[in-house]
C-alpha positions as CSV (number, residue, x, y, z in Angstrom):
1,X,-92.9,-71.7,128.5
2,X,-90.4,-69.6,126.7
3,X,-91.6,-67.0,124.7
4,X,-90.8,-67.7,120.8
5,X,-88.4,-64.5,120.2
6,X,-87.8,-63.3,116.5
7,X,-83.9,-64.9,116.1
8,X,-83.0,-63.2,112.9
9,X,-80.2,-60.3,113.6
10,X,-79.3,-57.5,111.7
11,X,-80.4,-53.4,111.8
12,X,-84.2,-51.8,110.9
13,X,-83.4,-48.2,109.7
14,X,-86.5,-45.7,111.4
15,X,-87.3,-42.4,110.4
16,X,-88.0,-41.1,114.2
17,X,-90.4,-38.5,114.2
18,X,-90.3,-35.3,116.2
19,X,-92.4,-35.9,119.7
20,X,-91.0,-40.1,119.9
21,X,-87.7,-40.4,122.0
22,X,-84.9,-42.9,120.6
23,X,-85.6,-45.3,122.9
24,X,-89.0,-44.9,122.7
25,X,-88.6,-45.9,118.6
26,X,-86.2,-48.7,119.4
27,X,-89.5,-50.3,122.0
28,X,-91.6,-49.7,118.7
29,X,-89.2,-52.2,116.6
30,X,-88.3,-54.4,119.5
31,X,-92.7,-55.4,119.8
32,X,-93.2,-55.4,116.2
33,X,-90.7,-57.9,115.8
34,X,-90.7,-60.0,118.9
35,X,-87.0,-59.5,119.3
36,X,-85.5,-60.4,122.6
37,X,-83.1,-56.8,122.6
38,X,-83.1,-54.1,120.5
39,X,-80.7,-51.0,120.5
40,X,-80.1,-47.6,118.9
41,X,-77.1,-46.6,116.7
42,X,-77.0,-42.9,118.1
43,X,-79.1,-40.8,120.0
44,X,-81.7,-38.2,118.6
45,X,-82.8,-35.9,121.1
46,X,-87.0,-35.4,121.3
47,X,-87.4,-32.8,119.1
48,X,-85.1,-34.2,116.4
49,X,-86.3,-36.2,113.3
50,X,-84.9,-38.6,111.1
51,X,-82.3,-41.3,110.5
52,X,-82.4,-43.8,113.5
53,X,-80.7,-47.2,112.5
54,X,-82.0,-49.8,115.6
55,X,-80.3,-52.7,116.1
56,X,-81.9,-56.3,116.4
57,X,-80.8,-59.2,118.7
58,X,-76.8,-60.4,117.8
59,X,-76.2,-57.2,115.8
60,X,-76.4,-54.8,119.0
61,X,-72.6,-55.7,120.0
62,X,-72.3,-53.4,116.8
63,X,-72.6,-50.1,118.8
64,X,-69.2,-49.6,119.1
65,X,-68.0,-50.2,115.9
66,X,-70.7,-47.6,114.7
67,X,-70.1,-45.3,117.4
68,X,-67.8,-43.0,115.4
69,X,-69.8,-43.5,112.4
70,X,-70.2,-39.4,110.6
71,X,-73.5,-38.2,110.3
72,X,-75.2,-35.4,108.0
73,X,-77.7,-33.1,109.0
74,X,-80.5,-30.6,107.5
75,X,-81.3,-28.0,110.2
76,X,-82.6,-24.5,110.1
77,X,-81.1,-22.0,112.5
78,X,-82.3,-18.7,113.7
79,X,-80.3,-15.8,114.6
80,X,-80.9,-12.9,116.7
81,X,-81.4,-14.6,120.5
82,X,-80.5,-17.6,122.6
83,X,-82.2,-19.9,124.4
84,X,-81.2,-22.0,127.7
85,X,-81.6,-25.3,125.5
86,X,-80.1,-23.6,122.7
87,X,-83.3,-24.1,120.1
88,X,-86.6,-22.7,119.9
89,X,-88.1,-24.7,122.2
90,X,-86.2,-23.1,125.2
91,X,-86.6,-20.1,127.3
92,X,-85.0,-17.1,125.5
93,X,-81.8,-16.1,128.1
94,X,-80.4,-13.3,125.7
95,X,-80.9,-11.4,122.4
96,X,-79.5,-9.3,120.0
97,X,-80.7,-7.4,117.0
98,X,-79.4,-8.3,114.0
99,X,-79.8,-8.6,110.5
100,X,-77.6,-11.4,109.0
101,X,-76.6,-11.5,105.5
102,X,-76.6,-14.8,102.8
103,X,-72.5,-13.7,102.6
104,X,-71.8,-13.2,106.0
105,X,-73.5,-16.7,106.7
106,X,-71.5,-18.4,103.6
107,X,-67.9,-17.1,104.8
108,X,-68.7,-18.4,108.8
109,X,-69.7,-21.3,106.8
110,X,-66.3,-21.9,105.3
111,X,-64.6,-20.7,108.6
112,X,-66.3,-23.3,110.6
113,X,-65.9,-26.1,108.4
114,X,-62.2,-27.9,110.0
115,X,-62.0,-29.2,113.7
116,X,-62.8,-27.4,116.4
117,X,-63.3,-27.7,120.2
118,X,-67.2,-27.9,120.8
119,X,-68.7,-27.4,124.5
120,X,-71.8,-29.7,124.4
121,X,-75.2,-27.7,125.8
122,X,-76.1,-27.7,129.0
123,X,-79.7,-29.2,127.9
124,X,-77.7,-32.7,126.6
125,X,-77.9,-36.7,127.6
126,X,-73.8,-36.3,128.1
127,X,-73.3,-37.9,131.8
128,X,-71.7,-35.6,134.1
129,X,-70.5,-37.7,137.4
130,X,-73.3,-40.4,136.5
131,X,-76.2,-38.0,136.2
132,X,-77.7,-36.8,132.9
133,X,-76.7,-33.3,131.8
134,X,-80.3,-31.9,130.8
135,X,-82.0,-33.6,134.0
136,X,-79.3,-31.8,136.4
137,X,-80.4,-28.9,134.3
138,X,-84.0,-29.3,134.6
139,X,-83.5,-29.5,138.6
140,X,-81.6,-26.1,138.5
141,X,-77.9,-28.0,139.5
142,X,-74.6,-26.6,138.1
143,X,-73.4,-28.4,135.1
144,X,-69.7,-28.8,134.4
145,X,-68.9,-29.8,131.3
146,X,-66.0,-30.2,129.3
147,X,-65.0,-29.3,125.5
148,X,-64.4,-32.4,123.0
149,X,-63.2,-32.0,119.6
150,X,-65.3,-32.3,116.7
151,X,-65.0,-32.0,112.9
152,X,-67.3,-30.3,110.6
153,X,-66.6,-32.0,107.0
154,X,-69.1,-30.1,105.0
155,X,-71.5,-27.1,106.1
156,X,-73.3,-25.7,103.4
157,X,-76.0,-23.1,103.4
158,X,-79.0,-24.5,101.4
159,X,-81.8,-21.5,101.4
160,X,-82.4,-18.0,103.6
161,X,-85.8,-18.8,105.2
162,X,-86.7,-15.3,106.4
163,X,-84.7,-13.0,108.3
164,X,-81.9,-13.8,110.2
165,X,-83.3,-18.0,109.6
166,X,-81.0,-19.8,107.2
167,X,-81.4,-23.9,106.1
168,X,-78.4,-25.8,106.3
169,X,-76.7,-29.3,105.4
170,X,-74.0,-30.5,108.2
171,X,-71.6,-33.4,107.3
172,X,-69.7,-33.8,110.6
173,X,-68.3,-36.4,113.0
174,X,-69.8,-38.4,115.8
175,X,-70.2,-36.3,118.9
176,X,-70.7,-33.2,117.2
177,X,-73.9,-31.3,119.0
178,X,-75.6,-29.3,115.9
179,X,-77.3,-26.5,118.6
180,X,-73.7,-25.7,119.6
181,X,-73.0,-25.4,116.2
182,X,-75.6,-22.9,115.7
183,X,-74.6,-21.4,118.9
184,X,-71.0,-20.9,118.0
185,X,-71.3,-20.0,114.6
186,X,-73.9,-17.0,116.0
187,X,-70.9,-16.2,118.1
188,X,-68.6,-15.7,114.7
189,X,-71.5,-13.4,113.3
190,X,-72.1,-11.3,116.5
191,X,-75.0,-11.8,117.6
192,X,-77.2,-15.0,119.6
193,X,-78.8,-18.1,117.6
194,X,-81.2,-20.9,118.4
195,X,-81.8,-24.0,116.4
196,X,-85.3,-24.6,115.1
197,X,-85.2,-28.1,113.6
198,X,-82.7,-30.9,112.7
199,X,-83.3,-34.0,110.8
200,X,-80.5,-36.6,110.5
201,X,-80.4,-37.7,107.0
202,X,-77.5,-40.1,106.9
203,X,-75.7,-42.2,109.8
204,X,-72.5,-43.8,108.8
205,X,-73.7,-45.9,105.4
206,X,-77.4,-45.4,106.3
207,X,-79.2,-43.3,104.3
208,X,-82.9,-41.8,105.8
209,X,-84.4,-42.3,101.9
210,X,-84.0,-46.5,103.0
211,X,-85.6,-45.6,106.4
212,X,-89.0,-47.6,107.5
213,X,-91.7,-45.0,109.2
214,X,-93.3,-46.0,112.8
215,X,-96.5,-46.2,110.8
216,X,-95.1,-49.0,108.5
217,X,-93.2,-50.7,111.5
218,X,-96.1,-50.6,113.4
219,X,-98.1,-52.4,111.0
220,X,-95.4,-54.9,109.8
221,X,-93.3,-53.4,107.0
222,X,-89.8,-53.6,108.5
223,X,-87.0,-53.9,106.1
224,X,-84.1,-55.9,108.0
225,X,-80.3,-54.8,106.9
226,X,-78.0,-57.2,107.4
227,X,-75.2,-56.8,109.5
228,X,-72.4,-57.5,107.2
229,X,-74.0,-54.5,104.8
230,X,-72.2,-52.4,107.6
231,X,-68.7,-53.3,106.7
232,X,-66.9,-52.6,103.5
233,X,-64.7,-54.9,104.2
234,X,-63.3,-57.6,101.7
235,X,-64.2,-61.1,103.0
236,X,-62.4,-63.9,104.3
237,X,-64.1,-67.5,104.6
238,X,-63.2,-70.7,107.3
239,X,-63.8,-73.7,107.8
240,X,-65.1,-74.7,111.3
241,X,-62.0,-76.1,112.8
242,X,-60.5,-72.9,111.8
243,X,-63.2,-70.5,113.1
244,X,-63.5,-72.3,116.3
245,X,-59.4,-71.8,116.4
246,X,-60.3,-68.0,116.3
247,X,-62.8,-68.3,118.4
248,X,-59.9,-69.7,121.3
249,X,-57.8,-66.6,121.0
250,X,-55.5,-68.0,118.5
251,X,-53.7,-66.6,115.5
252,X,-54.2,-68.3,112.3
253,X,-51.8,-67.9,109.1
254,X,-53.1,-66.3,106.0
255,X,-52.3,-65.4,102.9
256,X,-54.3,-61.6,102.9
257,X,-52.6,-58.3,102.8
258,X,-53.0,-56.4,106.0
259,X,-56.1,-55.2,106.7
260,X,-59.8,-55.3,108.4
261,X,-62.1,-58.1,106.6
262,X,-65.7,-59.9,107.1
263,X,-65.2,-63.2,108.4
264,X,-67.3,-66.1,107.4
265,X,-68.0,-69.4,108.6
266,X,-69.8,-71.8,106.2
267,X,-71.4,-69.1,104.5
268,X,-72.6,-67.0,107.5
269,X,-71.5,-64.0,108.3
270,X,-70.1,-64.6,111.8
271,X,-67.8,-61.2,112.4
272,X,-64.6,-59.0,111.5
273,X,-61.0,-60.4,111.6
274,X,-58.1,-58.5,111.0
275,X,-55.0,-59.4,109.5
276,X,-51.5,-58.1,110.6
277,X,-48.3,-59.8,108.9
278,X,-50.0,-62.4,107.1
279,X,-51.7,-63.5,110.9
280,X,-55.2,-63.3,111.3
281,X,-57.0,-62.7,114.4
282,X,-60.6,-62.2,115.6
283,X,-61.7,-58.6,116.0
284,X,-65.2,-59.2,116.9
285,X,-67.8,-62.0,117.0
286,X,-71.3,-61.7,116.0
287,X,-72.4,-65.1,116.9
């Protein structure tokens, strides 16, 4: 007999916990609902907390539309030595006394915030000729990786810990790896830093404030987001004939402005259309 899977679709916002891996988190949802597949909306590495939205059933052919979703950040660093993961979990591979100052910190702040090319750390889940970076690590094989550009939208220095550790709030693109950050802003104050912490506080639309804990998941509390709140997108509505049309590969006339829209079918949301030249077309199905 089949099992009876939860059908419903649409994304459960967790606030991961340092020590529980992503997909770890996502298994969590995935039993507490009975869903037949569950996926994650960007990585957060083991030691990271925070915003992690999980995707339910239908709404995990999102992940590419949210894959170049910006994300922000609150993350302490610590300056003065290095570390081969590049945060203070690592082994410490250099140091340098220092002594770093609130205005130093603020002007590197300022300096840093624009695009930039960002070599990812060695200790990452980036794939380097189908093996994971941070395994190949772990198993003492050279690791070859390349820069990618990133942007940093917003870096703001929120509080001087103690010396030479500073609290900050990062607004930047997908892709961006915050212990590089800290290690190349070190770089731009002379001297060697290590990240200490991280918590992802907002993911695209998703704010951590609207996140579910593994505690309330685990005992039922699970807040369901449906998948059209991901889209700010005006909305366009067919009938069936026309849908199924769509559905074919063919272009429908219209009446819209060019543009991206939310496509329903008799009042379900069932994906994104696009319009070019008064001619819609289907983007994406979530059906």
């Amino acid at each position: 007999m089949d099992k009876n899977y939860f059908t419903k679709s649409g994304i459960v916002l967790v606030n991961k916990p340092v020590g529980i891996s992503s997909n770890k988190a996502v298994n969590i949802v995935k039993f507490a609902l009975g869903a037949k597949k569950c996926g994650h909306l960007g990585t957060l590495d083991l030691e990271g907390e925070g915003l992690l939205p999980v995707t339910v059933n239908n709404a995990t052919k999102l992940f590419d539309f949210f894959l170049n979703k910006d994300k922000t950040y609150q993350t302490e660093f610590v300056f003065g030595f290095e570390t081969d993961t590049l945060d203070t979990s690592g082994k410490i591979v250099k140091e340098k006394e220092c002594d770093i100052s609130e205005d130093a910190v603020k002007r590197v702040c300022k300096q840093m915030t624009k695009k930039y090319m960002q070599m990812p750390p060695q200790y990452s889940a980036k794939k380097v000729g189908g093996k994971t970076a941070y395994k190949m690590a772990r198993a003492g094989e050279e690791v070859k990786l390349s820069a990618k550009e990133v942007e940093i939208y917003d870096f703001r220095l929120l509080k001087k810990l103690d010396k030479n550790k500073f609290r900050f709030e990062v607004s930047c693109s997908s892709g961006t790896y915050i212990r590089s950050l800290c290690r190349d802003m070190a770089e731009k104050l002379g001297t060697y830093g290590s990240m200490h912490c991280i918590i992802r506080t907002r993911c695209g639309g998703f704010n951590l404030s609207d996140a579910n804990t593994i505690d309330e998941i685990e005992n039922g509390k699970i807040r369901l987001v449906s998948c059209e709140e991901m889209f700010d997108y005006p909305k366009i509505s067919v009938d069936k004939s026309s849908y199924d049309k769509l559905l074919n590969g063919q272009i429908l006339k219209t009446e819209f402005d060019d543009g991206d829209f939310k496509l329903y079918c008799q009042d379900d949301f069932v994906g994104v259309c696009f319009v070019c030249e008064k001619m819609m077309k289907l983007k994406f199905r979530l059906d």
